[in-house]
C-alpha positions in Angstrom: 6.0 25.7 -37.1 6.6 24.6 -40.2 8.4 26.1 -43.5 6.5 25.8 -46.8 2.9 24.5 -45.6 0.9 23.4 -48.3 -2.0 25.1 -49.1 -5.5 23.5 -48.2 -8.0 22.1 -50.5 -11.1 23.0 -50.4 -14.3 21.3 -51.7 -15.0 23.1 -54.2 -11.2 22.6 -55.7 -10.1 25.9 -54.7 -6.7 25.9 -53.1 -6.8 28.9 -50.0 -3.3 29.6 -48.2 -3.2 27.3 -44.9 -5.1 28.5 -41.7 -2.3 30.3 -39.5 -1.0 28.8 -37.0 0.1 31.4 -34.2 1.3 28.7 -31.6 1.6 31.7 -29.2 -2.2 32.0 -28.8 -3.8 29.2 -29.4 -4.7 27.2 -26.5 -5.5 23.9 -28.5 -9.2 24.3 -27.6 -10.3 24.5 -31.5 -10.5 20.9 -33.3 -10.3 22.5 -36.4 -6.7 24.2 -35.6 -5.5 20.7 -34.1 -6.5 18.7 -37.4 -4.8 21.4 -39.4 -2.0 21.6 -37.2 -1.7 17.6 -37.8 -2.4 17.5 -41.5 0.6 19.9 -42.2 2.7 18.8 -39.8 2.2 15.2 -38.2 1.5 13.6 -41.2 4.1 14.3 -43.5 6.8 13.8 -40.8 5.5 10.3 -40.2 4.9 9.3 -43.7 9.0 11.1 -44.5 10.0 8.8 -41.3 8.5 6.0 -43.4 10.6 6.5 -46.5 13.7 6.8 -44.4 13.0 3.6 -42.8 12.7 1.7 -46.0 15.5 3.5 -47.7 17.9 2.0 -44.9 16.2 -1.1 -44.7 17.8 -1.3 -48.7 14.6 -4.0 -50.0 13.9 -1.3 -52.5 10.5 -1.0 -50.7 8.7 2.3 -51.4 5.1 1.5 -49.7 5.2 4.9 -48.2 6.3 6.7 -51.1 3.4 5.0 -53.1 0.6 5.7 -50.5 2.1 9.6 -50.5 1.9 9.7 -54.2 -2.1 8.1 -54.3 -4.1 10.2 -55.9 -7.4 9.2 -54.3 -5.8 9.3 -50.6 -4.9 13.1 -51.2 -1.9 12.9 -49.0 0.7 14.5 -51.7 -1.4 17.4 -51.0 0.1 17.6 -47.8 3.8 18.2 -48.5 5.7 20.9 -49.0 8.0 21.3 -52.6 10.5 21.0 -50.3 9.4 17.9 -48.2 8.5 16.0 -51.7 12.0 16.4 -53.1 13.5 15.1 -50.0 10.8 12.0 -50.0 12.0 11.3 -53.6 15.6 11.4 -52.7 15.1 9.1 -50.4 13.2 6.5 -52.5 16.2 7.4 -55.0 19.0 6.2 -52.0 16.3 3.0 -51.0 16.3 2.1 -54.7 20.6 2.1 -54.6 21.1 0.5 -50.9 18.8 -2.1 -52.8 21.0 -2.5 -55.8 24.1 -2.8 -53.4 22.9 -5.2 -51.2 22.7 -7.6 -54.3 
């Protein structure tokens, strides 16, 4: 599904590899699977798709990037190495459309 997934916190502040996936058998039944499934996967795309937006909007607007990055949300959590680099290359190019457009 998805290259990099995050690992999962736990409550007791033990990081444990995500649950897997296997797409092929899962019949969408399990809640637990689904909220998973939308925590690595749904969430970060939106939030990414946010970024990107205000990049190209060039306001030098980085909402998205600052809810991400929120410490008490626990959304950076749900990004890959990968998928946070791109986010902050994207607040980087918001940052310069901004400058720019001046």
């Amino acid at each position: 599904i998805k290259g990099d997934l995050p690992r999962v916190q736990t409550g007791r502040g033990i990081a444990t590899p995500p649950p897997a996936l296997d797409v092929q058998s899962a019949d969408g039944s399990d809640p637990e699977m689904i909220r998973s499934l939308c925590r690595a996967v749904c969430w970060p795309s939106l939030l990414l798709e946010g970024v990107e937006i205000e990049a190209d909007l060039g306001g030098g607007e980085s909402r998205c990037c600052e809810l991400s990055a929120d410490a008490t949300r626990g959304l950076h959590r749900l990004f890959s190495a990968r998928e946070l680099t791109w986010m902050l290359h994207l607040q980087r190019q918001g940052e310069v459309n901004a400058a720019m457009a001046l």
